[in-house]
C-alpha positions in Angstrom: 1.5 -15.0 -32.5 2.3 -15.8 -28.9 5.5 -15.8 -27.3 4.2 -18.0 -24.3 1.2 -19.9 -23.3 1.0 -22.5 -21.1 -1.9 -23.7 -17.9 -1.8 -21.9 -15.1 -0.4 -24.5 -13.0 2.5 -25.0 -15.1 3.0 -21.2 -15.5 2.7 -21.3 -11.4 5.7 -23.8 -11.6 7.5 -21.9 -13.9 7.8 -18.7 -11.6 8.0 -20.8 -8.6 11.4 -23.0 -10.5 13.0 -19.2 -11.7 12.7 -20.8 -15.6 9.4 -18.6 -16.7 12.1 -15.7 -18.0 14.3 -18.4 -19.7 11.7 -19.7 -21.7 9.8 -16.6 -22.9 13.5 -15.5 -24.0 14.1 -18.2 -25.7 10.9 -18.5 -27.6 11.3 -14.8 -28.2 14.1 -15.8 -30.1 13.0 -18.8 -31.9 9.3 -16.7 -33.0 10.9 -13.3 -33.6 14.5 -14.4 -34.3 16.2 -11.3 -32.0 17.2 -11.2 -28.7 14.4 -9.2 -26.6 15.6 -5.5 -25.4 16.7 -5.2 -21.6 13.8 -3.6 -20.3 11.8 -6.5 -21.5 13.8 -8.8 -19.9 13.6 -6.8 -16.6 10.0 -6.5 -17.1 9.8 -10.3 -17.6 11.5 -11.0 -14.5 9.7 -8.3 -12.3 6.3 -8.2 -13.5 5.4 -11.5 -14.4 5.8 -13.1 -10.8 2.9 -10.5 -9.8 0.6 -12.1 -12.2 1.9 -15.5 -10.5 0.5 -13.9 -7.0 -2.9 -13.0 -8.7 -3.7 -16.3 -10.0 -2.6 -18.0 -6.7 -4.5 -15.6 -4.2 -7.9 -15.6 -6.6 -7.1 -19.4 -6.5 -7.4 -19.9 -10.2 -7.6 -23.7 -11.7 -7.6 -25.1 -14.9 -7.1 -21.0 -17.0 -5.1 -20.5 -19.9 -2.2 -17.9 -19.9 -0.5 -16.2 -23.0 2.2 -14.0 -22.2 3.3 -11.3 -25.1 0.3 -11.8 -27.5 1.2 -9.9 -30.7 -2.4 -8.2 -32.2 -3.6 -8.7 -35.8 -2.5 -6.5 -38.7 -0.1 -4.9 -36.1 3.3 -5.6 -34.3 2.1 -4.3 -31.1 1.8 -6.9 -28.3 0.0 -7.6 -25.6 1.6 -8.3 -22.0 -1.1 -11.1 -20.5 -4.2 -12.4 -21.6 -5.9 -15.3 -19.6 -8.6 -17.3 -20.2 -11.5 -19.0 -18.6 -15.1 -19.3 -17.8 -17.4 -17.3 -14.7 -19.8 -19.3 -13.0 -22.4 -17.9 -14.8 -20.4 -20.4 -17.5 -20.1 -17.0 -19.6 -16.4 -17.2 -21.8 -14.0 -14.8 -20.7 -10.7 -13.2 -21.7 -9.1 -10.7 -19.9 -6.6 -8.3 -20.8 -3.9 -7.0 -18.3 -1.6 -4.4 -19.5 1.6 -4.6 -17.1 3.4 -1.7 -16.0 6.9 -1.2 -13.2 6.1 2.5 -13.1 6.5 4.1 -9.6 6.4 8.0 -10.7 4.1 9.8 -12.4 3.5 13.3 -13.8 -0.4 14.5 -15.0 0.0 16.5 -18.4 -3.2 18.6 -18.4 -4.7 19.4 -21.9 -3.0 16.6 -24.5 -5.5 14.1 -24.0 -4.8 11.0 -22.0 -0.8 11.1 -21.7 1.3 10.8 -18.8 5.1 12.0 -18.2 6.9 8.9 -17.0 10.0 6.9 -16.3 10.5 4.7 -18.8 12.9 3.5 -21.7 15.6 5.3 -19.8 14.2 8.7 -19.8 11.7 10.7 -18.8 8.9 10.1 -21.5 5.5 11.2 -22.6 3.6 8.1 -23.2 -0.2 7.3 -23.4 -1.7 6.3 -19.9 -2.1 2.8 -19.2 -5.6 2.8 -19.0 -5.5 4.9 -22.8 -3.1 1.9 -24.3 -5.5 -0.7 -22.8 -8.6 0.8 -24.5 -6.2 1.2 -27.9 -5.3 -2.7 -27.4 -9.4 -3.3 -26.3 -10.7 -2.3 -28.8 -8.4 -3.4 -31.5 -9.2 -7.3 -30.3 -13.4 -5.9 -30.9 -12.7 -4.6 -33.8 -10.9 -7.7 -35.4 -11.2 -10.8 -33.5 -14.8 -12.1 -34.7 -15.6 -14.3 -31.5 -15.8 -11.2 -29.8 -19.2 -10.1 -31.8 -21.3 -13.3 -32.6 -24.1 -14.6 -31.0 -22.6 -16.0 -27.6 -19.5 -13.9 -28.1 -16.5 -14.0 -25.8 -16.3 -11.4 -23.2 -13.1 -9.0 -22.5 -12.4 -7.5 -19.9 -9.2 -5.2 -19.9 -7.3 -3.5 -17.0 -3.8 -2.1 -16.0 -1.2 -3.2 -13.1 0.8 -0.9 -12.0 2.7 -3.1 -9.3 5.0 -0.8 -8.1 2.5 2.0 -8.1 1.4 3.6 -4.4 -2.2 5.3 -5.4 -3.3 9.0 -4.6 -5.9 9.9 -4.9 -6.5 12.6 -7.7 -2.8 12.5 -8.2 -0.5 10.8 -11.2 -2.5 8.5 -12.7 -5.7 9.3 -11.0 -5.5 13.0 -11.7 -9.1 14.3 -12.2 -8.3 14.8 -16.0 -8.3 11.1 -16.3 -11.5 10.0 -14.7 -13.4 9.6 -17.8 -11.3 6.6 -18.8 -10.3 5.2 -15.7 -14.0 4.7 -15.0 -13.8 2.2 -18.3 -10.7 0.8 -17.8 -9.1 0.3 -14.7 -5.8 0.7 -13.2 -4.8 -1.6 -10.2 -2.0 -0.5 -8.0 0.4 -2.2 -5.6 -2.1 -1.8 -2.6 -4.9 -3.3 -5.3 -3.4 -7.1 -5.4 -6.6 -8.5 -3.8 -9.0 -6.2 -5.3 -7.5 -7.6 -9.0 -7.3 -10.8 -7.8 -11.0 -11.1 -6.8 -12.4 -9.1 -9.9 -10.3 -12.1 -11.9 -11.4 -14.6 -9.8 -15.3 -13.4 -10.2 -14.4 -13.8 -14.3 -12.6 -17.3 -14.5 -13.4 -19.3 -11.5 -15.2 -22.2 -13.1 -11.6 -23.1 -15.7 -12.0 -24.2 -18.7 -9.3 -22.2 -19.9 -7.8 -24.1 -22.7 -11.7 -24.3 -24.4 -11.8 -20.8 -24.4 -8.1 -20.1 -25.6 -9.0 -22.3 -28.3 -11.7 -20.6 -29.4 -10.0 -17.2 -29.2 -7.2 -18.6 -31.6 -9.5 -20.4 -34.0 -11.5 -17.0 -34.1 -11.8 -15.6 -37.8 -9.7 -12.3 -37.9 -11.4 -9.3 -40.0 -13.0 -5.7 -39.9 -16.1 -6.4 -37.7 -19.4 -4.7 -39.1 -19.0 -1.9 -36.5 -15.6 -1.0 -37.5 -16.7 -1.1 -40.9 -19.8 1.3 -40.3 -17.6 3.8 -38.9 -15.4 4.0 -41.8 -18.1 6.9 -43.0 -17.4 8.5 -39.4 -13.9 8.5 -40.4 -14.2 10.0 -43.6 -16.3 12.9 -42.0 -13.9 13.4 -39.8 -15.0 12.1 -36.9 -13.0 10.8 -33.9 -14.3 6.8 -33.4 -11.1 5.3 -32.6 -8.7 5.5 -29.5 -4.5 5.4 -29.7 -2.7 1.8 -30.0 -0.2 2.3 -27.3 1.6 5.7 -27.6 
C-alpha cells in the first residue's frame, strides 16, 4: 500500500502548487479511511518540500516517488522511497526515513535509542539510523526482487532537516558509530551531500521500470530469513527493531 506515488516532475509541481499535502491527506483517507494525526500533517507539510530540494539540486529526471509506503505483513510505513537507475544501469531504490527533530539526548547503555522531542513529549525512541536498518532489512527479508539474480539494490538513509550536526554529540555520540557507519544520517548542513549520493544512484531515470518491478515483486520469507529461523530458536540476536 501506498499513500502517494507519482513522477518526479509532477511531485516537483505538487510542492511548488502548495497541493502535495492535500492530496496525500486525502488519499490517506480514501486508502486508510481516517483522517491522518496532526503531527503527520505537519510532517507532510515540513518535510516533504526538503525531499522536493533534493531531487531538484541532484537534478533528477524521469524517478519514481512513493510517499508513506506501508511494509508487508506489518502496518509500519515508510516515509519516501524513490526509484531509478545509476549509470552503471544498476536498479535502485532508496529509502529515506524523514525526521523534524532539532534536539537530541545520547542514552548510553540501551542499545541504539535516543531521548527526543517528539509526539508531544520528551520520548525514548529508536535512532533514526536504528529504525532505517529495522525498515532495511524488513524490505530484504520479504521483498523477493531484492535477492535474485540481478536483484534491486537499496540503499537506506535518514534526514534530519532541522538537525545542526556535532560532532560526537546527539545523534553522532560515539555509542552510535557502529550503525551510523551502515546507515547514514544527513543533517540540515548535509542537503548537497544527500543530494549527490542520490544523484550518483538514480541519474540515468527510468523510474517507473523500476517502481514497477518493486511492486510486481513476489512478497515472502527470503531463504536467509528462513535460515536464521534456527539462529532464533538458539537464541541468537539476527534481527534489528522495526521502528521503536
Amino acid at each position: 500500500m501506498i499513500i502517494y506515488q507519482s513522477t518526479s516532475e509532477q511531485f516537483i509541481q505538487d510542492v511548488r502548487l502548495n497541493k502535495l499535502t492535500d492530496k496525500i491527506v486525502n488519499s490517506f483517507k480514501e486508502i486508510i479511511g481516517k483522517n491522518p494525526s496532526y503531527s503527520e500533517r505537519v510532517s507532510f507539510q515540513n518535510s516533504l518540500p526538503r525531499i522536493r530540494d533534493i531531487i531538484e539540486i541532484a537534478e533528477l529526471k524521469n524517478i519514481i516517488i512513493a510517499i508513506e509506503y506501508q511494509i508487508p505483513y506489518n502496518n509500519k510505513r515508510i516515509d519516501c522511497l524513490l526509484f531509478g537507475k545509476s549509470n552503471d544501469e544498476n536498479e535502485h531504490v532508496v529509502l529515506i526515513e524523514l525526521k523534524q527533530w532539532s534536539e537530541v539526548t545520547p542514552i548510553d547503555k540501551e542499545g541504539n535509542f535516543v531521548e527526543t522531542y517528539t509526539g508531544g513529549g520528551n520520548r525514548k525512541v529508536a535512532h533514526p539510523s536504528q529504525q532505517v536498518e529495522g525498515y532495511h532489512n524488513y524490505l530484504m527479508s520479504f521483498v523477493q526482487e531484492f535477492e535474485v539474480t540481478q536483484p534491486l539494490i537499496l540503499f537506506s538513509c535518514s534526514y534530519c532537516h532541522n538537525y545542526s550536526k556535532k560532532e560526537k554529540e546527539g545523534l553522532f555520540a560515539p555509542i552510535y558509530k557502529n550503525i551510523l557507519n551502515q546507515y547514514p544520517v544527513y543533517t540540515k548542513a548535509d542537503t548537497e551531500l544527500i543530494a549527490l549520493k542520490i544523484k550518483k544512484l538514480l541519474k540515468s531515470g527510468d523510474g517507473l521500470e523500476i517502481f514497477n518491478r518493486f511492486l510486481r515483486s513476489k512478497i515472502k520469507p527470503s531463504i536467509k530469513l528462513l535460515d536464521n529461523v534456527a539462529n532464533i530458536i538458539k537464541n541468537e540476536t539476527v534481527f534489528s527493531l522495526l521502528d521503536e
